[in-house]
C-alpha positions as CSV (number, residue, x, y, z in Angstrom):
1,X,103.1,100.0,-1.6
2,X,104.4,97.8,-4.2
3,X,102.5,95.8,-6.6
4,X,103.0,93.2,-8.9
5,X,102.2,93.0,-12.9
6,X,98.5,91.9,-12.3
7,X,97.6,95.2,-9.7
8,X,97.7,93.2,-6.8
9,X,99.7,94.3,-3.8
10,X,103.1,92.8,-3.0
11,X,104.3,92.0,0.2
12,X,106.4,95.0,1.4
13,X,109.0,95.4,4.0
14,X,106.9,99.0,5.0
15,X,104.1,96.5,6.1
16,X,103.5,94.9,9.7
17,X,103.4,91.7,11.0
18,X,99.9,92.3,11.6
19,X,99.0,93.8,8.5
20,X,100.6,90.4,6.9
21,X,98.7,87.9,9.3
22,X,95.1,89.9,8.6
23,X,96.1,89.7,4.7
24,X,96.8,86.0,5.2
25,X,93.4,85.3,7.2
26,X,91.9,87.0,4.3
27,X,93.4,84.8,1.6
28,X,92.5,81.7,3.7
29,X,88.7,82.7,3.9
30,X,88.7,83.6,0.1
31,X,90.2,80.1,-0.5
32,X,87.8,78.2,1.6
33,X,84.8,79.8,-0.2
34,X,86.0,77.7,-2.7
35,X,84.4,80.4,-5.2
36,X,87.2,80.9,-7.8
37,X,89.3,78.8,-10.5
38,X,92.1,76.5,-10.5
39,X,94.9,79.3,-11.5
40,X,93.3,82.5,-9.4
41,X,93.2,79.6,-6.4
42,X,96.9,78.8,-6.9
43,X,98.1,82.3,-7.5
44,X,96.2,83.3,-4.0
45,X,97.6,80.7,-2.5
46,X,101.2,81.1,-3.5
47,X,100.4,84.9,-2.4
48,X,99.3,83.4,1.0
49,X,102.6,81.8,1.0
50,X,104.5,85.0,0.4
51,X,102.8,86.5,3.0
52,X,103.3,83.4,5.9
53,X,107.1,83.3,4.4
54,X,107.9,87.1,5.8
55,X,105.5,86.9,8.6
56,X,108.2,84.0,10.0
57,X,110.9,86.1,9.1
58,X,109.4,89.0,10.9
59,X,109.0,87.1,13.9
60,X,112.4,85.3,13.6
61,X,114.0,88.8,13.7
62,X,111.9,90.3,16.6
63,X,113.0,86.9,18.6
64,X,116.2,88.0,18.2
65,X,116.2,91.4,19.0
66,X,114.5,90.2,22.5
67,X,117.1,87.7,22.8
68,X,119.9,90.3,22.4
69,X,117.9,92.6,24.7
70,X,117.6,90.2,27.1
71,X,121.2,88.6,27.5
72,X,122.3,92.6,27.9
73,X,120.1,92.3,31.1
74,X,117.7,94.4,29.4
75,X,120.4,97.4,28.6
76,X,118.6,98.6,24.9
77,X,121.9,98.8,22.9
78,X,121.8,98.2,18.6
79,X,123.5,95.5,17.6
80,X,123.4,94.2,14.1
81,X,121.6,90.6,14.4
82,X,124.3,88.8,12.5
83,X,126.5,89.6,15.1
């Protein structure tokens, strides 16, 4: 897994959609504990940003793939999504 400079873990394409969403509900609960400084606040919260950024990316791609999938009648065939 990737980290960053600090030793904290990086997102990582190698990582679910789940795994992102249950590092994000982590972050959130950490945040509203309200337990920390100003600047480890702000850098768990851009983290948490990170995190919700490839989580929509992740779902945007998986919507297409069904779309694809589903105007084929539901023949499984890969297509490229840019396509």
């Amino acid at each position: 897994m990737a980290t960053k400079k600090d030793g904290e873990a990086a997102p990582s394409a190698a990582k679910t959609i789940e795994q992102d969403l249950e590092d994000l509900e982590k972050i959130v609960s950490h945040l509203e504990k309200d337990t920390m400084g100003l600047e480890e606040s702000i850098d768990l919260f851009e983290k948490g940003v990170a995190l919700s950024e490839s989580a929509k990316q992740r779902l945007s791609e998986a919507e297409t793939r069904v779309e694809i999938l589903m105007k084929r009648g539901g023949k499984v065939e890969a297509e490229p999504f840019g396509k």
